[in-house]
N, C-alpha and C positions, 0 to 999 in steps of 0.2 A: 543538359538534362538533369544533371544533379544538384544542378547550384537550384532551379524548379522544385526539388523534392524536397531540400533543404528550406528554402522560402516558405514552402505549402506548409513544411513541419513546423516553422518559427509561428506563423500567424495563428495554427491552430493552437500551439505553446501558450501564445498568447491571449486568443479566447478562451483556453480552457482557465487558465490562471486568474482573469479577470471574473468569469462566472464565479469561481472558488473563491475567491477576496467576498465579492457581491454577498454571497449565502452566507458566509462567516458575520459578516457587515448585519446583513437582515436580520439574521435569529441569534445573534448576541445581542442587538439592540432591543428587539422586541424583548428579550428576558428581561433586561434592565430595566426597562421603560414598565412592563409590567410588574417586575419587583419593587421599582419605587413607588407606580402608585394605587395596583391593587395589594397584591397580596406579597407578603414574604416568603421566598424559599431561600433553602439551605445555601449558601454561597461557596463554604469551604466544599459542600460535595459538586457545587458547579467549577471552581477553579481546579480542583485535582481530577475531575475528571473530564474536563474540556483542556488540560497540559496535552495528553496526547497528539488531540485534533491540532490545536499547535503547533505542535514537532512536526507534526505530518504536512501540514502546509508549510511549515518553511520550509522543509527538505523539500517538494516538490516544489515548490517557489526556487528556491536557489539551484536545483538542480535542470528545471525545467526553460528557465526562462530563458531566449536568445540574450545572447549579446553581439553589441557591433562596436564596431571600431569608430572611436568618438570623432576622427578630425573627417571620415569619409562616409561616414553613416551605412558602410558596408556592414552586409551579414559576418558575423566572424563562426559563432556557432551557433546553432539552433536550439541547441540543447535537448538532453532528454526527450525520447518521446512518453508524453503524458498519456497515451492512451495504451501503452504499454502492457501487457499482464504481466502478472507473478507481484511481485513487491509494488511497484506503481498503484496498481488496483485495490491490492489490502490498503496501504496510504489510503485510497478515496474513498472504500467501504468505512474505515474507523472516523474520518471527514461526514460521511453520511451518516451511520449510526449515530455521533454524536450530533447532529445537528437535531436527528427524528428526538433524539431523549432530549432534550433542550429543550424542542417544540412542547417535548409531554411533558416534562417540570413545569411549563409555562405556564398550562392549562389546566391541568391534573393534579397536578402535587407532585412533590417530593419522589412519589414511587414508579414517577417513569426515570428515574434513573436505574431503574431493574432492565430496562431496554440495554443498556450500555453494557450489562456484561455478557450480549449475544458474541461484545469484541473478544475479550481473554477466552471466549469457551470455543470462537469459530480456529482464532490461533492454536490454543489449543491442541483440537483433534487435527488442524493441519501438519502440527508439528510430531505426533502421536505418528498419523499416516506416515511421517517423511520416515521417523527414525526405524515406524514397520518398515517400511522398503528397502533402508539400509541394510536394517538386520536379514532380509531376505536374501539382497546381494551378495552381502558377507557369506551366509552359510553359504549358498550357490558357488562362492568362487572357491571355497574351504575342502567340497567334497567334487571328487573328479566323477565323472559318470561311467557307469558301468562298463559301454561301450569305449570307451576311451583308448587308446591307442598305445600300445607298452612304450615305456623311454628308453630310446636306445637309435643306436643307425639303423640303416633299411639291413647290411647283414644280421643283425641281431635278428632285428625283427621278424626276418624269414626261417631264420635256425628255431626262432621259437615257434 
């Protein structure tokens, strides 16, 4: 039943990774093609801000994709699951954001790359919300509550 779960998680690895190549493929081409021969946009603002989407597909590339064993074409790991939340998903969100600004450089100008920094601002307040939480735990674990029970053995306890 597991080696099943494992198989079912390789193949979808592997759909998900091939659509991901595919979109990168599409709307990196269409820029170029309509950079060379309608109109010019900014390139240095396309290469520095299409690095991330990069990083992000490789690491889920490298992370996600099965491997097998070359001489028996067995499953060896599945790898990662791509549909994963928490870090998997941010990955795919900054993959989509950049693809949507790309499509609007394409078409639009230069000023849909105002799209792209929905990424630095959604990290951001995620990171904002995490360190609130921390600082809440911390105080919480800092201050004992009122009720709280005196330190001592059960005779102490009852003398008091």
């Amino acid at each position: 039943m597991a080696q099943k779960a494992r198989k079912d998680l390789a193949k979808s690895n592997v759909e998900a990774l091939k659509n991901l190549h595919l979109g990168t493929l599409i709307v990196n081409t269409l820029f170029f093609l309509f950079n060379l021969i309608f109109k010019r946009r900014s390139l240095l603002l396309y290469v520095v801000l299409s690095i991330p989407s990069f990083i992000c597909e490789y690491i889920l590339e490298s992370t996600g994709r099965p491997k097998y064993d070359p001489s028996t074409k067995a499953l060896k790991t599945a790898g990662e699951d791509l549909s994963a939340p928490g870090l998997t998903e941010y990955m795919f969100d900054v993959i989509w954001v950049t693809w949507a600004s790309v499509f609007l450089v394409t078409f639009f100008g230069n000023w849909g790359w105002l799209l792209w920094t929905t990424v630095p601002a959604y990290g951001a307040f995620k990171g904002y919300s995490l360190v609130g939480a921390a600082r809440g735990m911390a105080s919480g674990m800092q201050q004992q509550p009122d009720n709280a029970a005196p330190i001592g053995n059960r005779k102490q306890q009852r003398a008091a």
